[in-house]
Structure formats: structure tokens, C-alpha cells
C-alpha positions as CSV (number, residue, x, y, z in Angstrom):
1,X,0.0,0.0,0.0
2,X,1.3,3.4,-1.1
3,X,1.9,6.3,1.5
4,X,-0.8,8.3,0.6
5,X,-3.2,5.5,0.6
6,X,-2.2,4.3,4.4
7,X,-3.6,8.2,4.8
8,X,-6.8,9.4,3.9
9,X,-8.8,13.1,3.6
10,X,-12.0,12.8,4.7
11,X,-13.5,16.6,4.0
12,X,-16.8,15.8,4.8
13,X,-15.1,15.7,8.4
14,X,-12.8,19.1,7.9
15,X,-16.0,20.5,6.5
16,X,-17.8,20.3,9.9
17,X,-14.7,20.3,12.4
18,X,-12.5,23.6,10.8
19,X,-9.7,21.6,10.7
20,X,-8.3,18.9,8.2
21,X,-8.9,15.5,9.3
22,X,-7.9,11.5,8.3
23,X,-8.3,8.2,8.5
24,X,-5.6,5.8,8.7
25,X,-5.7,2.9,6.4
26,X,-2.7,1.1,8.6
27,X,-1.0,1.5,11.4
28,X,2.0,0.8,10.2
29,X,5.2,3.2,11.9
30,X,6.4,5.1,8.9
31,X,2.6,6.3,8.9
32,X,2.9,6.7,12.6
33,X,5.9,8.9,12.4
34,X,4.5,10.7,9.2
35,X,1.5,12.1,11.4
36,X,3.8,13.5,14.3
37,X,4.5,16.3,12.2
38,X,0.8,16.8,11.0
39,X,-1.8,19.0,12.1
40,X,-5.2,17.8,12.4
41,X,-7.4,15.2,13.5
42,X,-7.2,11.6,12.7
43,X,-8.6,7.9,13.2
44,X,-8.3,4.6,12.7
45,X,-10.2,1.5,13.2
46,X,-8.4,-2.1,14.4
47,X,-9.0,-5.2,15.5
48,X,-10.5,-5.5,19.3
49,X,-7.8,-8.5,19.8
50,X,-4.8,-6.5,18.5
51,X,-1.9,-4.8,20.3
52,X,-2.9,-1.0,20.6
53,X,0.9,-0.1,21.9
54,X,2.1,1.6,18.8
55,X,-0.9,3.2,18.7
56,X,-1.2,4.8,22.4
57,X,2.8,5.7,22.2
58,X,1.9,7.6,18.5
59,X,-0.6,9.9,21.2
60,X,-3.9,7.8,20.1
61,X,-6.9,7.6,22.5
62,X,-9.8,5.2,22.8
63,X,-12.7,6.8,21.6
64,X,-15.8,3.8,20.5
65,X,-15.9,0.1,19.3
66,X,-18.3,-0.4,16.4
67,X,-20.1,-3.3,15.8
68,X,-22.2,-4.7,12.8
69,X,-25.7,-6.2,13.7
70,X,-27.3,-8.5,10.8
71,X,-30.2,-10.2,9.9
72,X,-31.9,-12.5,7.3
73,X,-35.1,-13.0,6.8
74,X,-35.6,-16.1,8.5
75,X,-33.8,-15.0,11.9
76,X,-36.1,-11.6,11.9
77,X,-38.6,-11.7,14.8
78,X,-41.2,-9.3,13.5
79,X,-43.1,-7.4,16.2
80,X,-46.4,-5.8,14.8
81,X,-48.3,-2.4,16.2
82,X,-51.1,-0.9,13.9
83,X,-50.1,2.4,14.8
84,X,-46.7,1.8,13.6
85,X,-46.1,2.4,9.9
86,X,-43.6,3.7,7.4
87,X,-43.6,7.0,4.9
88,X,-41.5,9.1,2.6
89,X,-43.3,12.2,2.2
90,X,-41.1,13.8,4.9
91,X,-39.8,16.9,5.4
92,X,-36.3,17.6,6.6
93,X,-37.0,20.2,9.3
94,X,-38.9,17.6,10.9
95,X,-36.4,15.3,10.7
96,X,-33.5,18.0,11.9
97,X,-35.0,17.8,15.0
98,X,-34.8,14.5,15.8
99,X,-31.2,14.5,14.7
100,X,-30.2,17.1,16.8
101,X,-28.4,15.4,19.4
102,X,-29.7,12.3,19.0
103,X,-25.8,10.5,18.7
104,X,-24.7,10.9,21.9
105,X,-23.2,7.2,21.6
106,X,-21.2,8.1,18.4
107,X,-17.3,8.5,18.9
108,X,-17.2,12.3,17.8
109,X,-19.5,12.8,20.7
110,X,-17.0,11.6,22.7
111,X,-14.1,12.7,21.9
112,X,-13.1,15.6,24.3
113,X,-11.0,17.1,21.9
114,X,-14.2,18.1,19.9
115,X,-17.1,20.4,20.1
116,X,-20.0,18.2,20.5
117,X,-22.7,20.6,18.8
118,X,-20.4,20.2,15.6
119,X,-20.4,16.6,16.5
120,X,-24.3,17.2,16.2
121,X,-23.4,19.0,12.7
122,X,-21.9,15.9,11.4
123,X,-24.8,13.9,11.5
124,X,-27.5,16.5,10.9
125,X,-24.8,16.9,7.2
126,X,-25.2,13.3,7.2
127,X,-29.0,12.7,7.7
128,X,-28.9,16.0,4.6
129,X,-26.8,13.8,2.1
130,X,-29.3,10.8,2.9
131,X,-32.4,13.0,2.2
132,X,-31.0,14.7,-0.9
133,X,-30.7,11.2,-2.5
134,X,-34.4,10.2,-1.5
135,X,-32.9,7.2,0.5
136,X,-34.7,7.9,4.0
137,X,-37.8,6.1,5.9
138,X,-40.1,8.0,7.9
139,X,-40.9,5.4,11.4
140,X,-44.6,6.9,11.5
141,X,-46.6,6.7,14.9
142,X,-50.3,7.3,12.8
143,X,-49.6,10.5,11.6
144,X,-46.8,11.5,13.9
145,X,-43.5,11.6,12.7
146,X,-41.4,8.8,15.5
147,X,-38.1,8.7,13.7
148,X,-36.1,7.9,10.4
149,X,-34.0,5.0,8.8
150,X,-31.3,6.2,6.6
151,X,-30.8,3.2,3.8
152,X,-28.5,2.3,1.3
153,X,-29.8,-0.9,-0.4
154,X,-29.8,-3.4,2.5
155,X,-27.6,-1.4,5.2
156,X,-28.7,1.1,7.9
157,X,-25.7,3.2,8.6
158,X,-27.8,6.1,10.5
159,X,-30.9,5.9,12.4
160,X,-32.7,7.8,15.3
161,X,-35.8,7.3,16.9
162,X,-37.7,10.5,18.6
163,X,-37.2,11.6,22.5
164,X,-41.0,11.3,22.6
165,X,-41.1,7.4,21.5
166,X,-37.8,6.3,23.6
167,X,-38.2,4.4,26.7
168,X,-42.0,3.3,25.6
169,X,-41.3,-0.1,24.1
170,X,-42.2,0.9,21.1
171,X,-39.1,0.9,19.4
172,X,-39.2,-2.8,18.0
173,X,-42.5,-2.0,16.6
174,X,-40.7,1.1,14.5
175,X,-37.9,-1.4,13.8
176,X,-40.0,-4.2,12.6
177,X,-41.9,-2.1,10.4
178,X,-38.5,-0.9,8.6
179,X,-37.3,-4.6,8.7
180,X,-40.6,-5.5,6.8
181,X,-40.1,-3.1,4.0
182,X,-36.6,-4.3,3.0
183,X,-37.0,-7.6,3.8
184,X,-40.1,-7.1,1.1
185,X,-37.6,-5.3,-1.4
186,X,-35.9,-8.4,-1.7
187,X,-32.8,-7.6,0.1
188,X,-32.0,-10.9,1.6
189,X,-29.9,-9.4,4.6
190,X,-30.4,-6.1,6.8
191,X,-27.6,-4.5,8.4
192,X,-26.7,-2.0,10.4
193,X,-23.3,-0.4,12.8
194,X,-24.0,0.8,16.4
195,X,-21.5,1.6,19.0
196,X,-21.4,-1.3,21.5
197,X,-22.0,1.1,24.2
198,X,-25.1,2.1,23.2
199,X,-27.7,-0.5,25.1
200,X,-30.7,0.6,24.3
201,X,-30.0,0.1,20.8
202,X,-28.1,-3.2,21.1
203,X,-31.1,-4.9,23.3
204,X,-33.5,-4.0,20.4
205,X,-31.6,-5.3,17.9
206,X,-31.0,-8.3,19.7
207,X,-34.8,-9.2,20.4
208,X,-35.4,-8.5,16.8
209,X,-33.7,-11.6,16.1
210,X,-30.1,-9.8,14.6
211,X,-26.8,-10.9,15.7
212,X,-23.8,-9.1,15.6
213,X,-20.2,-9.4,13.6
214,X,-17.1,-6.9,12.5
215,X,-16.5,-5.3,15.9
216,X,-14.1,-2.5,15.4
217,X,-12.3,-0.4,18.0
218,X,-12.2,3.0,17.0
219,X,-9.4,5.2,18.1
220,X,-8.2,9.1,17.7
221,X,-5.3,11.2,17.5
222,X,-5.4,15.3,18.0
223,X,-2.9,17.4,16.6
224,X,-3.6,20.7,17.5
């Protein structure tokens, strides 16, 4: 792998954060020693199991493990609720607020070195790009907007479910509902990534009949 593919520019990321940001492809220690003398903000993702001692003596920091829940559609446990439904005539205001600080769990949020309202930003850009390319589902309580699925063909890499529905045990109905839709698109596997400390989240999937794979640590460096 060449140098400047161990290191990659992510603007989306400077966009937000002001400052220019990367992703490491490697962790290999001319890369290491490369981003000593670099300012800006990077990451990189490892294996759980492997040695982070190169890593934390380069100046990295824990920040999340990601991990990939999965299911077909004979392992889905469909929960039904009448009240629960799906839509796409959606507006993104609505769906704004529902964003807004609804990623608490997601490693930009905590990582101390960054402002966590232009953590917010990063999804709210996100949840934009999504809606811009017609590729969100509205979770529907009757009329009332619940939360959103952002999809890209079988995956669901950004999802949120409204303060006003959490802690109801409605969720799985919401979930369910989405699962159906896919499932009935004739994608043959739904997946998703969460950050393992986020229980709420993990439980849900779990009674929905998904199990989980590709767990990622995901660690940051700060170069002010």
C-alpha cells in the first residue's frame, strides 16, 4: 500500500470540524511517524484483539468500538403495532429535530477534543446527504413523525428514533416495520453499525432476532 493510501482526507469531516482530518488505512510506523508532524485530527479502526501499543505511544486515544448487527429473513422476529407504519413524504426540518443530538453514543461525541454541537453537525450533514438522495424512511406513529431510517440498499448506517417514542417499548415495533419493507424489497440481509455502548440500541436489535459481527475499535489522534 502506497503512503498516501495508508492516509486518507476525509472533507466531509474538515468540513464540519475547521480543521483537516484523516483516516488511517494502517497502522504501520512510517505512517505513525509521518502524522507526528501533521496537524489535524485523525482515526483509525483495528481489531479488538490486536496490540494498541504503537498506537497509544503515536498519542492515540480510545474513543468507541463499532459493531455490525445482521439479519436475514428467516432469523427476523417481526413485532407488529397498527399504529406503527412507514412513509417518505417527509420533510427535513422535521427530521432535523430528531437529529439534533440524538448521537450521543457516536465517537465524535466523545471525543473531548471536539465540540460536541459540531459533532451534532456531522450527523445533521449526514442525515442532509441521505435526504437529498431520496434514501430515507419515515418510522410513522399514525400521523406523527417517531423517527427515520437512513438506507443504502440493505444497510442502515444512520438511524434515530424521537425523545417522545424512547423508553416506551415501542421501538421494536418502528424497527420491525423498517425490517418489513426491506425484507419485502428483496434484500436478503439487513444490516446496520452501532456503537457497542449504546444499550438501548443493542437490546433492540437483539430481540429483533439480529446478531452481531465486525467489531471495530475505533481510536483518535489530535494534533492541534
Amino acid at each position: 500500500m502506497r503512503n498516501d493510501e495508508q492516509l486518507m482526507p476525509t472533507p466531509w469531516d474538515k468540513n464540519v470540524f475547521g480543521i483537516d482530518t484523516y483516516e488511517l488505512k494502517s497502522v504501520f510506523t512510517d505512517v505513525l511517524e509521518r502524522i507526528k508532524k501533521m496537524k489535524g485530527h485523525f482515526t483509525v479502526k483495528v481489531d479488538p484483539l490486536s496490540c494498541k501499543k504503537k498506537l497509544q505511544e503515536a498519542g492515540f486515544y480510545y474513543c468507541d468500538t463499532l459493531i455490525e448487527p445482521y439479519c436475514d429473513s428467516k432469523g427476523f422476529k417481526d413485532f407488529y403495532h397498527e399504529s406503527a407504519r412507514l412513509s417518505y413524504d417527509i420533510n427535513i426540518e422535521d427530521l432535523m429535530k430528531i437529529s439534533d443530538g440524538a448521537f450521543s453514543h457516536g465517537r465524535f461525541h466523545r471525543d473531548f477534543n471536539l465540540d460536541k454541537k459540531l459533532a451534532d453537525s456531522r450527523y445533521n450533514n449526514w442525515l442532509r446527504e441521505f435526504y437529498d438522495l431520496k434514501k430515507i424512511i419515515a418510522l410513522m406513529y399514525e400521523d406523527d413523525l417517531a423517527g427515520f431510517w437512513c438506507v443504502n440498499e440493505g444497510k442502515v448506517p444512520l438511524h434515530a428514533l424521537s425523545v417522545k417514542y424512547r423508553g416506551k417499548g415501542l421501538a421494536k415495533y418502528f424497527w420491525s416495520a423498517g425490517c418489513r419493507e426491506l425484507f419485502s424489497k428483496g434484500f436478503k440481509e439487513i444490516s446496520s453499525s452501532i456503537s457497542a455502548s449504546n444499550l438501548a440500541v443493542l437490546n433492540l436489535y437483539a430481540s429483533l432476532g439480529f446478531k452481531f459481527r465486525n467489531p471495530l475499535d475505533i481510536y483518535h489522534k489530535f494534533n492541534p
